[in-house]
C-alpha positions in Angstrom: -10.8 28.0 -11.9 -8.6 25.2 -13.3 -6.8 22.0 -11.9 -3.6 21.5 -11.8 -0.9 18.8 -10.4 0.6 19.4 -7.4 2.4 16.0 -7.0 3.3 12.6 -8.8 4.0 9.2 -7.8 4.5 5.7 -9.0 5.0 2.2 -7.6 6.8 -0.8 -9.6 6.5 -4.5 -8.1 10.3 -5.8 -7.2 10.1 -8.7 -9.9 11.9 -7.7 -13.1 11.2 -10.1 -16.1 13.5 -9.0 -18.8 13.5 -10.2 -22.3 16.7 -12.8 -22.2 13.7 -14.3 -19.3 11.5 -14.4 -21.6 13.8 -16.5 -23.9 13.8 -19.6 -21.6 9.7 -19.4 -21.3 8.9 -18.8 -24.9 10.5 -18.8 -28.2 11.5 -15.3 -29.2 14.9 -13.4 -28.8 15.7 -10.2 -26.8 16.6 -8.7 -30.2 13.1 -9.5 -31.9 11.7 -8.0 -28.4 13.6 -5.0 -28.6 13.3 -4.2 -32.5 9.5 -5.1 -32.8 8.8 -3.1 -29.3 11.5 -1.1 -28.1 11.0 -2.8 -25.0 13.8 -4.7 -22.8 12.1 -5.4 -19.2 8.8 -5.3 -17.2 8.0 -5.3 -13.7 5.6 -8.4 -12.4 3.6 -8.4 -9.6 4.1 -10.9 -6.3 2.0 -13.6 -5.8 -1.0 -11.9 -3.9 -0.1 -9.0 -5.0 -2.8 -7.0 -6.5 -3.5 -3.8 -8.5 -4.9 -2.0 -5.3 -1.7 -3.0 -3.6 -0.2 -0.9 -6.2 -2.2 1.7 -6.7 -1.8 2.6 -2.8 1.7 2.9 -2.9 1.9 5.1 -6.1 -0.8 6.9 -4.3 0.8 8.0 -1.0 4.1 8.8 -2.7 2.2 11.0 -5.0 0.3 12.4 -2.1 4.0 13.1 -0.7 5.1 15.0 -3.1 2.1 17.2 -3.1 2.2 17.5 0.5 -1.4 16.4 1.4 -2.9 14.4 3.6 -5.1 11.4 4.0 -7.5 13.7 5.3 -7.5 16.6 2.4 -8.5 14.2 -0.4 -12.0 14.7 -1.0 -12.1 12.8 -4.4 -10.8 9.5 -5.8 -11.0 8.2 -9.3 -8.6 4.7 -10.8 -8.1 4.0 -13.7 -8.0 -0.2 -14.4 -8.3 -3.0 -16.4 -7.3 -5.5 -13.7 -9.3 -4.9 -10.6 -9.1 -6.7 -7.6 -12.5 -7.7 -7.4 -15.7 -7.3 -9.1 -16.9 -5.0 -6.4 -16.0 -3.0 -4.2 -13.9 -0.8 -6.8 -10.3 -0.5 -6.4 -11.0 3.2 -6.0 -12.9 2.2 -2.8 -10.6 -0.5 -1.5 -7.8 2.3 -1.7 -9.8 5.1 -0.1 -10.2 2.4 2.8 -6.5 2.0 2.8 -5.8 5.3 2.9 -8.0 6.0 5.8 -10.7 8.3 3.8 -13.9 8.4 4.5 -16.6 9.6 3.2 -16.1 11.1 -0.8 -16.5 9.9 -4.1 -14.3 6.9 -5.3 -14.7 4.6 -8.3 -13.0 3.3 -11.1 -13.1 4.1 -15.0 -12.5 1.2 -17.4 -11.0 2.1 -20.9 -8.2 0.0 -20.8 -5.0 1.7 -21.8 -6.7 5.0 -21.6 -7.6 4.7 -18.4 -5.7 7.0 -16.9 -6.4 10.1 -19.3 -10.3 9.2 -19.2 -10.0 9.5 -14.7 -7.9 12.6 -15.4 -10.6 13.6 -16.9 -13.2 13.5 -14.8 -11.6 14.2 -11.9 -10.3 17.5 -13.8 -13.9 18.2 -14.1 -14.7 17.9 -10.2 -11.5 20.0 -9.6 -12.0 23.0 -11.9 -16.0 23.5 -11.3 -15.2 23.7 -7.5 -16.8 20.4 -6.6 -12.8 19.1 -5.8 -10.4 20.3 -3.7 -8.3 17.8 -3.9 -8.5 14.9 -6.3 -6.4 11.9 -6.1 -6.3 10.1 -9.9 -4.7 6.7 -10.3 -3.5 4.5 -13.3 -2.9 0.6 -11.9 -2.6 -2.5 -13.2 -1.6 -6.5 -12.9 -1.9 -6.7 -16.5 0.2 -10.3 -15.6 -2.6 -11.9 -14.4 -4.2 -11.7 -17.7 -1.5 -12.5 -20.1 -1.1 -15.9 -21.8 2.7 -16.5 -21.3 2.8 -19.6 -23.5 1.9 -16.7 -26.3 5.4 -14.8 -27.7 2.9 -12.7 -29.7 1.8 -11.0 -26.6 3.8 -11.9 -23.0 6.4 -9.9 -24.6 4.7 -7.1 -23.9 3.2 -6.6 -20.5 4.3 -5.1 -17.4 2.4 -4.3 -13.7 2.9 -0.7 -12.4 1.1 1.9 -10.9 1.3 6.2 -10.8 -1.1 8.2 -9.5 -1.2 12.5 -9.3 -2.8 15.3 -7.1 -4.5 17.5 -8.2 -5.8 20.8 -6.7 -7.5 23.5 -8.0 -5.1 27.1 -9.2 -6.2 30.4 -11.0 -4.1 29.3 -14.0 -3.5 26.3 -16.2 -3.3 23.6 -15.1 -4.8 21.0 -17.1 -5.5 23.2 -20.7 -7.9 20.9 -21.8 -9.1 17.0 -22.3 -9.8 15.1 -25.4 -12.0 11.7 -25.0 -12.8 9.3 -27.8 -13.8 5.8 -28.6 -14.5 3.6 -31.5 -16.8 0.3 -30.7 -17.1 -0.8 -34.4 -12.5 -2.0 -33.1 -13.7 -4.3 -30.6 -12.1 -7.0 -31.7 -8.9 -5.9 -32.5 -7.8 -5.7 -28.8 -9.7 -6.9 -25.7 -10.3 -9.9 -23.2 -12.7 -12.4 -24.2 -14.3 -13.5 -21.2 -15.8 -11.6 -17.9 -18.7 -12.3 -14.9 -21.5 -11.6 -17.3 -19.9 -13.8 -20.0 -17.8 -16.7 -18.7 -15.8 -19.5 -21.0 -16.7 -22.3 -21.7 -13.5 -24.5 -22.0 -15.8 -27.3 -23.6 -16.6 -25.0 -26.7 -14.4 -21.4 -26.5 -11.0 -21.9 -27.9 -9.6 -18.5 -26.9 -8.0 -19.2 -23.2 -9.1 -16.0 -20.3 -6.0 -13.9 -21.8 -5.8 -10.7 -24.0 -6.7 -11.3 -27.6 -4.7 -8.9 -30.0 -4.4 -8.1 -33.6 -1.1 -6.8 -33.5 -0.5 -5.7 -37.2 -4.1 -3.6 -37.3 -4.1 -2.3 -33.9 -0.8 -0.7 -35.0 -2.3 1.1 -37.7 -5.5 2.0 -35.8 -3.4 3.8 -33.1 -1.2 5.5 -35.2 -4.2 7.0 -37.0 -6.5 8.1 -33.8 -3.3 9.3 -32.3 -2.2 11.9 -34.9 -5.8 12.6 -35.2 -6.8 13.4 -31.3 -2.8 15.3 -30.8 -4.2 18.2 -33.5 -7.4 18.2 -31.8 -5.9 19.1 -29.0 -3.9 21.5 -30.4 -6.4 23.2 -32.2 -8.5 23.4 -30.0 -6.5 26.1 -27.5 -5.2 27.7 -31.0 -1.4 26.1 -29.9 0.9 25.4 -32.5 2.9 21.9 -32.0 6.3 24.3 -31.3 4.2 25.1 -28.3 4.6 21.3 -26.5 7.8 21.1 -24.5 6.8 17.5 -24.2 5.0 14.4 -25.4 4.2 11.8 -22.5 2.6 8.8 -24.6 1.4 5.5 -23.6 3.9 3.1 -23.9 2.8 0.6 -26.0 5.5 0.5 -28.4 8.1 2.3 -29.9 7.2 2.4 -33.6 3.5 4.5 -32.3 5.3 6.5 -30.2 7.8 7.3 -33.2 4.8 8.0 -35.5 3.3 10.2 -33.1 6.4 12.0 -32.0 7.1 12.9 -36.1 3.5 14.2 -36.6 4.2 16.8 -33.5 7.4 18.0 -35.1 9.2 16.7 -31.9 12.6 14.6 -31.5 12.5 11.7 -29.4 14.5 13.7 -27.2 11.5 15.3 -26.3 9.5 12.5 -26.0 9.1 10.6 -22.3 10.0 7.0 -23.1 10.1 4.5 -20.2 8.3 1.7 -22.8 11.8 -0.4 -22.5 12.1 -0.5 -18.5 8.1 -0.8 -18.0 6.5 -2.6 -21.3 3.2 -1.8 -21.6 1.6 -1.2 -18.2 -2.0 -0.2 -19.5 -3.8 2.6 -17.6 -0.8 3.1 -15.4 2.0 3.6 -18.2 1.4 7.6 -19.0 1.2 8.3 -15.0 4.2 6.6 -14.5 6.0 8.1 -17.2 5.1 11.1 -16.0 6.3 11.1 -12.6 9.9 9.7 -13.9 10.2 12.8 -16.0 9.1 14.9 -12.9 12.0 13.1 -10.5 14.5 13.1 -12.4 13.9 16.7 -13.7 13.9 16.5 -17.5 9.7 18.0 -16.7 9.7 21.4 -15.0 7.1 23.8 -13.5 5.6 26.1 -16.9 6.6 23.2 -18.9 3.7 22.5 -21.6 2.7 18.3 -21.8 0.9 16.5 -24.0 0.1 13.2 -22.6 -2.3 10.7 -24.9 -2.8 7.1 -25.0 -4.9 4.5 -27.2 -6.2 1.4 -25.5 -8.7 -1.9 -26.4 -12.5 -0.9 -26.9 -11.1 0.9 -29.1 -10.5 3.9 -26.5 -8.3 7.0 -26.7 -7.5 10.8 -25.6 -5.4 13.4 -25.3 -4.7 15.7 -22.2 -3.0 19.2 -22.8 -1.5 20.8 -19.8 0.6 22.9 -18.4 2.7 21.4 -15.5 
């Protein structure tokens, strides 16, 4: 047995914050923006609004297009950096909006790769029979954690959620997962600060924002990238000709370049929503994908490669047939 998607869906708050905004906040240009990033807007979430709020409306649409109901889903997994809470999980404050009661729901936290790592799992659950119906979830407020007196970094975050179905099928479906992580890159991308370890403004200089090395995290990702695509690859004996296309994280357009050139494919072939969305974290590669599905560049036999590289240092790879 195999998983496979039956529906997708995303959710963007109505705030866009575009780059000639960003001008009057910081100093930077919409040209720097666009040639350092490739990005040009970002979505920001509403006072009060928070990344369950999203993640429930990327959910039902989702859960729409796969024509299921409230009722069918029997597992729940979100991916997030930028929960509501400490506790309960998003996944359960979700399942409560949603009206489910009963199954499995929790959250998985590996930053931008959030997303693959609950597609994951839930794949997992799905194709060993313990699923019937999974509902997976990328969703964040990524604003909430951004310094916006810092060019080097408000530049690049967005808030978005997408979510998919998936059910089980006699055929691929999901091919296979890749999962990796690298500790020893901790501090080349993460947030300082947390419950168990709280700043002190007295002696910590770094404020409660994201902390990034730009310059080596670049390098890093490009790297693990290349490296976990021919895993993939390799691994179900597929040649790169074989990927009709690549849905990256968007983090920026220079990685997803590199990593489109070491598949063999043109940007043509590439889902790219980096300069409408910025970098939305765990919920950039869901939403990506459901674009591509809507607007019907992505059809049904089409082979995917989605993959995405986030702060821990985290990052996989998901092969699958959609």
């Amino acid at each position: 047995m195999y998983s496979t998607i039956a529906g997708t869906g995303r959710y963007l708050p109505e705030r866009v914050l575009s780059n000639h905004d960003l001008e009057k906040i910081v100093d930077t240009t919409d040209e720097w923006i666009r040639e350092r990033t490739g990005i040009e807007r970002r979505h920001i979430a509403a006072p009060g609004e928070t990344t369950a709020d999203l993640a429930e409306k990327a959910a039902r649409r989702a859960m729409e297009a796969a024509g299921v109901t409230p009722a069918e889903i029997d597992f729940l997994v979100v991916g997030t950096t930028t929960p509501d809470v400490v506790f309960p999980n998003v996944g359960c404050l979700v399942q409560e909006r949603l009206g489910i009661a009963g199954c499995a729901a929790f959250s998985v936290e590996a930053a931008c790769s959030g997303f693959i790592y609950a597609l994951s799992v839930a794949d997992r659950f799905v194709a060993t029979g313990k699923s019937r119906c999974a509902l997976v979830i990328g969703a964040e407020t990524l604003s909430r954690i951004t310094d916006w007196n810092d060019r080097t970094t408000c530049v690049l975050f967005g808030d978005g959620a997408g979510a998919v179905v998936l059910k089980p099928a006699a055929e691929p479906g999901i091919i296979s997962t890749h999962l990796a992580a690298d500790g020893g890159y901790k501090d080349l991308l993460y947030h300082p600060y947390g419950p168990s370890r709280q700043r002190d403004p007295e002696r910590d200089v770094e404020g409660p924002f994201i902390q990034m090395k730009g310059n080596e995290v670049f390098k890093v990702a490009v790297k693990t990238l290349q490296g976990i695509v021919d895993v993939a690859l390799k691994a179900n004996g597929m040649d790169q000709s074989a990927v009709n296309w690549l849905i990256p994280h968007q983090a920026n357009l220079r990685i997803i370049q590199a990593t489109a050139k070491r598949l063999g494919l043109s940007m043509e072939r590439v889902i790219c929503t980096l300069q409408d969305h910025g970098n939305t974290s765990a919920a950039s590669v869901p939403m990506a994908l459901d674009v591509a599905v809507r607007d019907g560049r992505i059809r049904r036999g089409d082979t995917l490669l989605l993959e995405a590289f986030g702060g821990g240092l985290t990052w996989g790879a998901c092969l699958l047939r959609y």
